[in-house]
C-alpha angles and dihedrals in degrees: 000000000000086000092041090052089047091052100059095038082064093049090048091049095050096042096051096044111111093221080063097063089035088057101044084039095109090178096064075076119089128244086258109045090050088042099056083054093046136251104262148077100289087039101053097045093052085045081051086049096050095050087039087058089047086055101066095267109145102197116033118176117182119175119216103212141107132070090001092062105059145276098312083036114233137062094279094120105175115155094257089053107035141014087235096221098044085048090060088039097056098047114034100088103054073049109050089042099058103038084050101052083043091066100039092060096051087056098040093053098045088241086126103090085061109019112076120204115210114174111181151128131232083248153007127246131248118268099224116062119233134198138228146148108285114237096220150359122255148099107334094003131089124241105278114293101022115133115236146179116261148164124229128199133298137172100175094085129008133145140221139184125243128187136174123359084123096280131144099264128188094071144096126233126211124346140232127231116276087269093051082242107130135349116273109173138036091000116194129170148192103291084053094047091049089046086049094049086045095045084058092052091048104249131130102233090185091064107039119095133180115213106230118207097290094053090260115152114232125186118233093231111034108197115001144069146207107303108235100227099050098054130089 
């Protein structure tokens, strides 16, 4: 209950500061700052994370999903949902316009020594293409029964984007094999890719430990650390 109490005094202060409503104001932005986002849903939130980071937040997550996607609204482009190629079609360049604005704007403003830009899914897809009936018409997906081209899941090779923090950008890091099956070179995986967002933070991950409900004490990244290339 203490924890519970300390909890929502947190949520009310933070609901009634005025920094609060300044930060979260969008139109304190001007026409062309909020255009060269986009003016819609993905652009104005990386335009609100932006002014969030500026405000003194340390951790802002914003999902790009919903109506831009597609017609079952986020990336998850099976054949029954998505016809794999319109879907990316349909929504890159809402995409490619925000998270590039994004960007922009931590280096223009000289927030990227401190502000760090991670762009990423949970998976990868799968590299050969496979087809099925599509569940549903709408934007990105066939009429019912139609078959269609489409990606399943697939956690042995994927890729993100990462900006700022003060790292050397305009590089790649590791490779996949010639048929984008598996990671070759330089492989790194989730628990290294949690160590290297706490690094930034500047947290330990390798000595902090979280008691379970036995008084166990459990790491916070289980097997993984800081990779090397991505820190400043």
């Amino acid at each position: 209950m203490e924890a519970l109490d300390e909890f929502e005094s947190q949520a009310m202060t933070l609901l009634t500061n005025p920094k609060t409503k300044e930060a979260f104001d969008l139109t304190q932005e001007d026409d062309k700052t909020r255009d060269r986002y986009g003016r819609n849903t993905w652009g104005q939130q990386l335009l609100m994370a932006r002014r969030l980071a500026e405000a003194g937040v340390d951790i802002v997550t914003s999902s790009l999903r919903g109506p831009l996607c597609g017609r079952v609204q986020n990336w998850d482009d099976h054949a029954v949902n998505h016809h794999v190629f319109d879907a990316l079609r349909f929504r890159s360049q809402a995409y490619d316009q925000a998270v590039s604005a994004l960007i922009e704007d931590i280096y223009e403003r000289g927030l990227d020594k401190n502000v760090l830009v991670v762009v990423t899914g949970e998976f990868g897809r799968t590299p050969k293409i496979s087809y099925q009936p599509s569940t549903g018409e709408g934007n990105a997906s066939a009429p019912a029964g139609t078959k269609q081209p489409g990606r399943d899941h697939w956690p042995r090779a994927f890729s993100n984007i990462w900006a700022g923090g003060g790292i050397e950008t305009g590089r790649f890091i590791g490779a996949t094999d010639k048929l984008g099956e598996d990671s070759i070179e330089r492989i790194c995986g989730p628990g290294d890719f949690l160590a290297t967002i706490y690094h930034h933070l500047g947290i330990d991950s390798s000595k902090i430990f979280i008691k379970d409900f036995n008084g166990r004490p459990t790491p916070i990244v289980g097997d993984g650390s800081p990779i090397p290339e991505l820190i400043s």
